[in-house]
N, C-alpha and C positions, 0 to 999 in steps of 0.2 A: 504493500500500500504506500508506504514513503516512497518507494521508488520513484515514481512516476509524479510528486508534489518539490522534490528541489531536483538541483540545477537545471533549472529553466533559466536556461542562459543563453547568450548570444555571442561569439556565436559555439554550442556543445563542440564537446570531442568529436572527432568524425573522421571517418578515413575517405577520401575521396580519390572517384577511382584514375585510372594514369592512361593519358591521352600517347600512342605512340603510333608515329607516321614510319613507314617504308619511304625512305627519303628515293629509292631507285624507282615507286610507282610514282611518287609524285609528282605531279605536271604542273603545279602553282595554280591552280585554276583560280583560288580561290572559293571554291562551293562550300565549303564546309566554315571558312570564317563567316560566310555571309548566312549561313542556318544556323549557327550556333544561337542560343535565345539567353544567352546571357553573354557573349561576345567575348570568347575567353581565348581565342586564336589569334594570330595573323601570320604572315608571311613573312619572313627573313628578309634579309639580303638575298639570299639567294634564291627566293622564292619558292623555298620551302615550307608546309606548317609548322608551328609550332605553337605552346601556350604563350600568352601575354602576362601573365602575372598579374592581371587585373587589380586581386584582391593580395591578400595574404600572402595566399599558397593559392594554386590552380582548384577551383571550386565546380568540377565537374558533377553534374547532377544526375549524370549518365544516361541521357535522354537516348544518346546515340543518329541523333539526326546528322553530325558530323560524316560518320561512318557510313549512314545512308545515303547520304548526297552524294559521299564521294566517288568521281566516273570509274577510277582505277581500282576502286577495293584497296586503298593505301594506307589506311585508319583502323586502328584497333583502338578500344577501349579496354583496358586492364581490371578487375576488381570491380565493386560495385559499391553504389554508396550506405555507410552503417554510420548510424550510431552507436555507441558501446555503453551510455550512463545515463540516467535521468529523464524528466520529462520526454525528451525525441528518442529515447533508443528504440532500435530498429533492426539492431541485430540478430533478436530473440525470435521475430518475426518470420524469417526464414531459411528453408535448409538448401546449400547451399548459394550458387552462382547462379544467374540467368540463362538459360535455358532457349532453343529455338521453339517450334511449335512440332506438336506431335499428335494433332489430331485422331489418328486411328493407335493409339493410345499401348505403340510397340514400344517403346520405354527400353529403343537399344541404341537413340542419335540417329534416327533415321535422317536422309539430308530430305528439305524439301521436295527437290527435284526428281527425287524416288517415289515419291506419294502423290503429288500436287493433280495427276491424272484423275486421282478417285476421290477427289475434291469437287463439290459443288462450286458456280462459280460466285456467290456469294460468301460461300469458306474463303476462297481467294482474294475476295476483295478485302475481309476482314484481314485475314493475314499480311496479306502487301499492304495497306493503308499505312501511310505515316501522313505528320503534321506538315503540312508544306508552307516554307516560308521564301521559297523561290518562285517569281511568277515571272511567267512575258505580258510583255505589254498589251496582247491582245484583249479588246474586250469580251463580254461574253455577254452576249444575247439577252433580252426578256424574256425568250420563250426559253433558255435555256435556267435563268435563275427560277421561272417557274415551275420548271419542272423539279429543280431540287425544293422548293418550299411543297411541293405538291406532294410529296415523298414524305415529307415530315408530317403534312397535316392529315397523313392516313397511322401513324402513330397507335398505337395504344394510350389511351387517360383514363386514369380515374370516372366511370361513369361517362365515359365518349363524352367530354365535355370540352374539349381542347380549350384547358386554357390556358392560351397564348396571343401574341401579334407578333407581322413580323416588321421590320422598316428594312426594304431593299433599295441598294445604296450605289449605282454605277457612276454618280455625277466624282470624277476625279477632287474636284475642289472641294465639295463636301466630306468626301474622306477623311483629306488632308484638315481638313477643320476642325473635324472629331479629333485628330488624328494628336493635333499640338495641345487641345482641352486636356486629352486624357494625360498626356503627358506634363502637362502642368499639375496637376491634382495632385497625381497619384505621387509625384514628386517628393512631397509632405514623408512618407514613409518611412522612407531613407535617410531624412533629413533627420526624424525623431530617434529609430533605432538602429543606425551603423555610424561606425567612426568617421565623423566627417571628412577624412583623406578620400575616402574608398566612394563617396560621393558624390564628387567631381569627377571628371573621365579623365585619368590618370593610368597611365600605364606606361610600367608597374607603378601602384599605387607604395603607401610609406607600408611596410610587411610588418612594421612595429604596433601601427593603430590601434585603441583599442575602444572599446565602447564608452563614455561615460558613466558617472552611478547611475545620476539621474535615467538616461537611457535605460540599463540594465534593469530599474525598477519598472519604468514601463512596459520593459517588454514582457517582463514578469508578468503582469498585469495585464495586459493585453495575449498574450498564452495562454492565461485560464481562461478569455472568453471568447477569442476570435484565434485557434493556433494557426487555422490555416492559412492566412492572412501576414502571421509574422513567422514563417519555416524560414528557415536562411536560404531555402531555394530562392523561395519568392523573392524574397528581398534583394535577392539579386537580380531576380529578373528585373524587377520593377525600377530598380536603380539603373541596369543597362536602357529601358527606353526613355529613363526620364533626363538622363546625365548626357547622355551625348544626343546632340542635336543632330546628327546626320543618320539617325535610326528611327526605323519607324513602329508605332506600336501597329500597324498593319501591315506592313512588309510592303507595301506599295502593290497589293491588290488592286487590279480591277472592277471588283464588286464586292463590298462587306453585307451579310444580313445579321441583323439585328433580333433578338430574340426576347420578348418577353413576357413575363408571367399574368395573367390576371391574380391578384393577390387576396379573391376573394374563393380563389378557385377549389374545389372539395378534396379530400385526402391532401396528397403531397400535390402542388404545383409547380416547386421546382425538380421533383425526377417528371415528372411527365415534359418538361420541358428538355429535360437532358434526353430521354428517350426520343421526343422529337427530334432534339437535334443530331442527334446519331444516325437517325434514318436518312434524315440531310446527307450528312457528311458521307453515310455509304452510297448514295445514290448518284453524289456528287461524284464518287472516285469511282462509282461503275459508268460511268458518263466521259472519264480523262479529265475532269480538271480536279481538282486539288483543294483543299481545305484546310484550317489552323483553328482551334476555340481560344478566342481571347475575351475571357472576361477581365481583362481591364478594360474595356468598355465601363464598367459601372463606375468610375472615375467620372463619364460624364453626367450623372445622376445628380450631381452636384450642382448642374445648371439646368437649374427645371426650367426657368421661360425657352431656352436653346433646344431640351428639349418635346416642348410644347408647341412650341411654334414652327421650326425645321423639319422635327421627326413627327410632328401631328401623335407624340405620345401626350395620353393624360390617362388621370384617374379610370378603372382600376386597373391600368397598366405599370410595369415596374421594368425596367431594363436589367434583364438575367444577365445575357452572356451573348456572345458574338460569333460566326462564323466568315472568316474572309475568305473569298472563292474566287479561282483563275484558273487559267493553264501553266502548267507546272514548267518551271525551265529545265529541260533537263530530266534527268529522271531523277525520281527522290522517294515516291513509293518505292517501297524494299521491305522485306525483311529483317528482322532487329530480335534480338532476345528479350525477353523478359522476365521478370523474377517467377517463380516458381508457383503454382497452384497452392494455396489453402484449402484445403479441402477435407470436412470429417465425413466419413464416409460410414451411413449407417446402413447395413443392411442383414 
């Protein structure tokens, strides 16, 4: 029971896993500095990858979108990330390393490409789907954004009540509008809990930083009521869109939709909204274009005339979460491991 009530700290122990490039595959492309969602890469002199020292120490989250983007297969990720003490441990949680997928449940490393025939192709599109943070510039159709809202709004809810709205979003300038709000707000974050070196887009930032008291009490504080809100993932995410002005909290998508709740809505409203948007999101990547959820949209919640008047939200509408949608550059759907099934199996 202690366990889990101290070092709620910021930021915990934590082994974070180890970025290693084949410098002979490497071509400098650049794809994987530009996926990273905390901006923890760049390019050498000699235009090779490697970490940037952003923070501390290299604070990989292990998303592996790096690995995925990259054309060469030149990208390994090492280890995975643990806690080992206190409120965030995470260790305990699972047996061992990440894992590929193993659908037809042979449990000897089968490689994809041995099975993937006796896959439905909805298994496939679950399996390949990643977050796509690469787009071209082309735009993408009304009848095409409609067709992925049309996908969502046949969803399962609560009582078939669908409640939700959506605000679909192709005007470039309005984006970009959202785009700086959000990034102002959400600002604040990082401001109250990391060391203000690691703040400012500094790289390498001072390795020595360290949080303030007062800091470390809020964050305390803020842990018992909102954790997910203050993980050190986050807080790094939210620092890389808000710190450097040449990044965007939408990747420079061609179309964001907007996703939200009626908050009068029965049972849960916001899984019925995540469930919608999944339906989205597969519908979109069985279609070739690409998708990312960024709820740091709700950063703009903060300017209800903006929006009230722009997004024609009001009352009993609430801004959940976001989906930005393109054509992907490149290929970036892939394959990725993931941690290991939980599963108690009663039978």
């Amino acid at each position: 029971m202690l366990e889990k009530h101290k070092h709620i700290s910021f930021p915990p122990k934590t082994d974070f896993p180890i970025f290693q490039v084949d410098d002979e595959k490497c071509i400098g492309c650049g794809r994987c500095v530009n996926s990273c969602p905390i901006q923890l890469l760049m390019l050498n002199s000699d235009k090779k990858a490697r970490p940037n020292e952003r923070y501390d120490h290299f604070r990989c989250i292990c998303c592996q979108n790096c690995a995925a983007s990259c054309p060469n297969d030149a990208i390994t990720i090492l280890g995975d990330y643990r806690v080992h003490e206190g409120f965030w441990k995470n260790d305990n949680l699972f047996e061992g390393g990440k894992t590929f997928p193993d659908p037809l449940y042979s449990r000897n490393g089968a490689k994809y490409e041995d099975y993937k025939d006796q896959l439905t192709e909805t298994e496939k599109v679950i399996y390949n789907r990643r977050s796509i943070r690469l787009y071209k510039k082309k735009r993408v159709s009304k009848e095409m954004v409609h067709r992925v809202i049309e996908a969502g709004r046949f969803a399962p809810s609560a009582g078939n009540n669908q409640p939700w709205k959506f605000v679909a979003i192709t005007n470039p300038d309005v984006i970009e509008e959202i785009d700086q709000i959000c990034k102002k707000r959400v600002r604040l974050f990082p401001q109250m809990l990391m060391p203000h070196p690691w703040v400012d887009k500094q790289v390498p930032g001072d390795k020595n930083a360290k949080p303030k008291k007062w800091q470390k009490t809020l964050h305390y504080l803020l842990s018992r009521k909102t954790p997910g809100d203050v993980d050190q993932r986050v807080l790094g995410g939210i620092n890389t869109i808000s710190s450097d002005p040449e990044y965007r909290t939408f990747f420079k998508a061609p179309a964001l939709i907007i996703l939200a709740k009626d908050v009068r809505g029965i049972g849960s409203p916001d899984l019925d909204l995540g469930i919608c948007g999944q339906n989205m999101v597969l519908a979109a990547h069985s279609l070739g274009l690409g998708t990312c959820w960024v709820s740091l949209i709700k950063g703009l919640t903060w300017d209800h005339s903006y929006v009230r008047k722009v997004l024609g939200l009001e009352y009993p509408f609430k801004i959940l979460t976001s989906l930005t949608l393109g054509y992907p550059a490149g290929q970036v759907d892939n394959i990725v491991a993931r941690e290991r099934q939980r599963v108690n199996w009663i039978e």
